[in-house]
N, C-alpha and C positions, 0 to 999 in steps of 0.2 A: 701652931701654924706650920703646914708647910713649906720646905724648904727646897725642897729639890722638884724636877718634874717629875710626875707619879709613873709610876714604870706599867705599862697594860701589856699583858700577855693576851694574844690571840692563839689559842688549841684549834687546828681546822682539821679534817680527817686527811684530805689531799691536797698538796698546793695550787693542781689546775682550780678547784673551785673555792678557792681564795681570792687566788687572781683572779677570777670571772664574777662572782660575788660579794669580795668582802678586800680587797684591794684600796677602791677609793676610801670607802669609810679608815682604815687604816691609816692611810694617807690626811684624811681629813684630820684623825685624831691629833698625827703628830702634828701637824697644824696649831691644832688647841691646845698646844704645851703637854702632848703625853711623848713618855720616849716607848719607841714601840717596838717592841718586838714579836715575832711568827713561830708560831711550832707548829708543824706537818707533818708526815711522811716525807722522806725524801728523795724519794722513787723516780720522782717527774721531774729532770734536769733542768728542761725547756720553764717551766713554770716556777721553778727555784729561783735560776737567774732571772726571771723577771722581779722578781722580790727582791733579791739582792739590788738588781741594780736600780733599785728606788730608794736605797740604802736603808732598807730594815733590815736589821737583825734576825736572823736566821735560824733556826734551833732544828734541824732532824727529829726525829720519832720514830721508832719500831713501832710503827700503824698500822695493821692492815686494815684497810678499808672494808671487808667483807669476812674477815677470816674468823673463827670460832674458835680457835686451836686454845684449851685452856693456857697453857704455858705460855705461849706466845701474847694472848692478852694480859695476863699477871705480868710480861713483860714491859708491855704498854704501861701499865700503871704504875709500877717501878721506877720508869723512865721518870715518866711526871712528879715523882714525887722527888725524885732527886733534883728534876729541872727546877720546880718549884723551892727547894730547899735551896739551891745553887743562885737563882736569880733573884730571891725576892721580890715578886713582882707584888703594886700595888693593889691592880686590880687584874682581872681575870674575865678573857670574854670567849668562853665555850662553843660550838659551832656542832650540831648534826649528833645524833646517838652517843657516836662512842666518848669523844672529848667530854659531854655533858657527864657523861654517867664517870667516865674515870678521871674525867678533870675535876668533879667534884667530889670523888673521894678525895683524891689527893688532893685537893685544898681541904679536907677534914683532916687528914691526917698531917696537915705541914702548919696548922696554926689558920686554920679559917681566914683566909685572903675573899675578901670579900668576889662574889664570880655572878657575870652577867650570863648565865645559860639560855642558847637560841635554837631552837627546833626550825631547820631549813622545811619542815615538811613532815609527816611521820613515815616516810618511805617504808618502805618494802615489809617491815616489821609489823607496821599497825595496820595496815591495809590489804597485805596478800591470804587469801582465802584456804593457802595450803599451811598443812597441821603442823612442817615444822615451824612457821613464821609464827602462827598462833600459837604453841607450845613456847617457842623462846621469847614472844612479849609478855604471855603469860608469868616467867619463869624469872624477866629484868624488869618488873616492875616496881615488888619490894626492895631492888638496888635502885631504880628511880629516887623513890621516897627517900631515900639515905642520903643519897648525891644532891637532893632539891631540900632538904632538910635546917639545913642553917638558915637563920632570918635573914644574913647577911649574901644568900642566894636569890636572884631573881628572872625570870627566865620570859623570853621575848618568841613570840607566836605569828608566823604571817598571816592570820587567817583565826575566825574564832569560832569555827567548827574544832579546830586542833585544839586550843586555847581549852574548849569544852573539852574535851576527852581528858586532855589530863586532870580538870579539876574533878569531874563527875568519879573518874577513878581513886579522886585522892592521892594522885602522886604529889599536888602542889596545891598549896591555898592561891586563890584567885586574887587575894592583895598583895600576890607578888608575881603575879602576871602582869605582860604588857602586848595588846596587838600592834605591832609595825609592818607593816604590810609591802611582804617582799623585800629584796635588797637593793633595787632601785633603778633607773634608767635615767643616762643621761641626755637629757631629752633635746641638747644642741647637736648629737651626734646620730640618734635619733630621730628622725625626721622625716615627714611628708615627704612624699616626691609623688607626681603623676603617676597614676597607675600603666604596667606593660599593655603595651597594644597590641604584642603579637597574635597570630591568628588563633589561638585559644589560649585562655586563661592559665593562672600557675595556678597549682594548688600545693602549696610549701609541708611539708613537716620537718623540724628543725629540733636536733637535741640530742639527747645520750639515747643511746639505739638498746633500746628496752624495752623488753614485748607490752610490760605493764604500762608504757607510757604509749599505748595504741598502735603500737605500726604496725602489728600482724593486721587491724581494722584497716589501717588509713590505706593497706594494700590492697586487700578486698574491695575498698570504694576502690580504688582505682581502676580494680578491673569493671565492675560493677559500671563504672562510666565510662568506659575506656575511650578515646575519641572525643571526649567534651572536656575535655580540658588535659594541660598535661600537670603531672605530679608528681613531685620532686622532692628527694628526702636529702639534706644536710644532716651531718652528725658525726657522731666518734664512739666508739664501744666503750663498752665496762667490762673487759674483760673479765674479773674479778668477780660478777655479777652476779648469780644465779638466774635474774635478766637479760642478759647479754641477748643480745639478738648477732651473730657474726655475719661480718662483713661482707665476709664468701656470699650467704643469706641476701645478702644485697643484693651484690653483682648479678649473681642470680635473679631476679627480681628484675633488674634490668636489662640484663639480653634475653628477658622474656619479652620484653616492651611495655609493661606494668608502670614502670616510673622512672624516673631519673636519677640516675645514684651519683650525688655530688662527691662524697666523702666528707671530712672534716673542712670546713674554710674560717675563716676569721676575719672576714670583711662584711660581717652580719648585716651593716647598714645595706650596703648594697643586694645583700640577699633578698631582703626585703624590697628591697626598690625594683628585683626583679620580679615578684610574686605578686598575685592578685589577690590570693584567700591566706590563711594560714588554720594549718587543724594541726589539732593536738587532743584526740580523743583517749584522753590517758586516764587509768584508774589505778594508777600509783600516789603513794600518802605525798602529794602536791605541798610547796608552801604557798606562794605564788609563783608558776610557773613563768623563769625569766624571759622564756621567749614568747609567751601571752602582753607581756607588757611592754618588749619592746616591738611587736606588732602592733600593738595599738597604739603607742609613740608614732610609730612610722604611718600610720594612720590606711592599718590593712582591715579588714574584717575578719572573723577570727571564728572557727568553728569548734568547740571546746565540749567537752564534757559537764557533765553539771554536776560536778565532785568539790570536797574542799578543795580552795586553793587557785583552781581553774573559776568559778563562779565568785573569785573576789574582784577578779578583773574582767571577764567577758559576763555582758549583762544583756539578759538574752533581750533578742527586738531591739534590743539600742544602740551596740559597737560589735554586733555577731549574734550566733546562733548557738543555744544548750542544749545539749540532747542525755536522754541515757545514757549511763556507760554497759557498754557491750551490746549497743543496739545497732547491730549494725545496715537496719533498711531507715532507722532515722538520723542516721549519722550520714550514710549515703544521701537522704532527703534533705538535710540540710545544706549539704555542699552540693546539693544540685542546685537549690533553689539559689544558692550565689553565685553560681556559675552562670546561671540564667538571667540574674539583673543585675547589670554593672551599676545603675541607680544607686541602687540599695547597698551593695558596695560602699561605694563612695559616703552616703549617708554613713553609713555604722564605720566608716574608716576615720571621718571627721568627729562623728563621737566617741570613737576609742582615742583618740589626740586628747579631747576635753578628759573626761575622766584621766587620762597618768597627768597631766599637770597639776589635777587636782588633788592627784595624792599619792601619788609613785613614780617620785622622782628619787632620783639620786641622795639630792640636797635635801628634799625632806627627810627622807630618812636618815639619813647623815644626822641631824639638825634633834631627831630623836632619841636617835640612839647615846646621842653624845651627853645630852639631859641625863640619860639614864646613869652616864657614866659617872658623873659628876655626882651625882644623887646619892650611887653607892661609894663613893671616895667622903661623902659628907657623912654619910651613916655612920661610917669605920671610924671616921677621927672623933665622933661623938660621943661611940658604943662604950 
């Protein structure tokens, strides 16, 4: 029988999207009697202290988020395996590529700590069409296998397009898969509000300024309609990226008269409360795309791609419109045709509300994930 509260280590690649998606759940855990501690990068000051000062425990990382550099990734693993050796942690809950793949070696090599492995999405790696990104998925697969290898490994999917690809390749058996869909919205902060009245419609794009997540497209429609609405891009770079879309690139863009360049904000709700439509015509390896779901929280209509990830949450004819990706006279055709009925609007903005309460919210997934955790803490004491 346990005696102490079980120690959970969370591996994220960056701290900004900890805080942005994996924060409350964290929160919730320590809730449930976990003591909890974060390992990051810790690069991003701003996002650091907002961890500390919810009082978890803080751990740094030699991460790069993008970087290839052999030595410097043997470095990463390194790190891990001493952290691991040094904290003992009970359980183990991995986040995005690199954590998954080196956090679960190093729980191979430190004594098998049982590890809840989550794929945010298969970014950049499983999705982009250029031959280094195919060449280096190609080349970390059989280290997949290795890292997903212990029984006491189990690994969490927003989406079961992605869920598929790893089994169909055999990096994982499917009875140690789980779909949770997305990392949640909370849907009291979230919320309806009457749509803007001004004299033409928003048409929002919102997110990390990444060509693969559509904004070279979503600029195109813009000029393509130029005068029927205005369109408005919120976001922050990657710099880091091989995506990166720069800022400059923006600006640009907007003392052309093309769209609105917000820059980064963080009063999201009210973003939304200023916006009519929201597109996100992205054909990047998607999980669920966080700003698809708090659009339809906020009860916007939503013009999405019809890729994994994007189509777990926008259902075409029902709460927005799917189009191809990289189509861009129907990607245009679709945000015209909501630019031209506010009806219709309002209809799919009331139906994207019904669908996240039904099952991407915050609390749900909280509520799931924490089963999971408990499940592999039972495993362990049994094995």
């Amino acid at each position: 029988m346990r005696q102490k509260p079980p120690k959970l280590l969370y591996v994220v690649n960056i701290p900004r999207f900890f805080v942005s998606h994996r924060l409350p759940l964290a929160l919730a855990a320590r809730d449930a009697g976990f003591n909890v501690y974060i390992a990051t990068s810790g690069l991003d000051a701003s996002s650091v202290n907002q961890i500390t000062a919810h009082g978890l425990q803080f751990h740094p990382l030699p991460l790069s988020q993008h970087g290839v550099n052999p030595l410097r990734e043997l470095r990463t693993l390194l790190a891990l395996r001493k952290l691991y050796n040094d904290l003992q942690p009970d359980l183990l809950h991995h986040v995005s590529i690199k954590p998954v793949i080196y956090g679960g070696i190093a729980a191979r090599l430190t004594g098998g700590t049982p590890a809840i492995q989550a794929m945010s999405g298969l970014g950049y790696l499983f999705s982009s069409e250029e031959f280094k990104a195919k060449s280096l998925a190609r080349l970390i697969q059989p280290i997949f296998r290795f890292a997903l290898a212990p029984a006491d490994a189990h690994m969490i999917f927003q989406n079961p397009d992605d869920q598929r690809v790893f089994v169909e390749r055999r990096l994982i058996d499917r009875a140690k898969t789980t779909v949770i869909r997305g990392s949640g919205v909370d849907e009291t902060l979230f919320s309806p509000s009457a749509e803007n009245t001004s004299d033409k419609p928003v048409v929002l794009f919102a997110g990390r300024l990444l060509w693969q997540k559509g904004l070279g497209d979503f600029v195109e429609t813009a000029r393509r309609l130029h005068g029927k609405a205005r369109f408005t891009v919120v976001g922050y770079e990657e710099s880091t990226s091989p995506l990166n879309v720069p800022a400059a690139q923006l600006q640009a863009w907007h003392d052309a008269g093309l769209i609105e360049w917000q820059g980064k904000r963080d009063d999201m709700p009210a973003v939304y409360a200023e916006s009519n439509i929201v597109c996100l015509p992205s054909t990047y390896g998607e999980g669920v795309p966080k700003v698809l779901i708090e659009a339809a929280a906020c009860a916007r209509a939503c013009v999405a791609t019809n890729t994994p990830g994007c189509r777990e949450i926008v259902r075409h004819g029902e709460n927005g419109l799917l189009v191809p990706p990289n189509n861009l006279n129907a990607l245009s055709d679709a945000v015209k045709r909501l630019i031209d009925n506010a009806s219709l609007r309002n209809t799919m903005g009331t139906r994207g509300r019904e669908i996240v309460l039904a099952g991407f919210t915050c609390r749900q997934v909280i509520e799931e994930t924490i089963i999971l955790y408990r499940a592999a803490l039972k495993q362990a004491e049994t094995a």
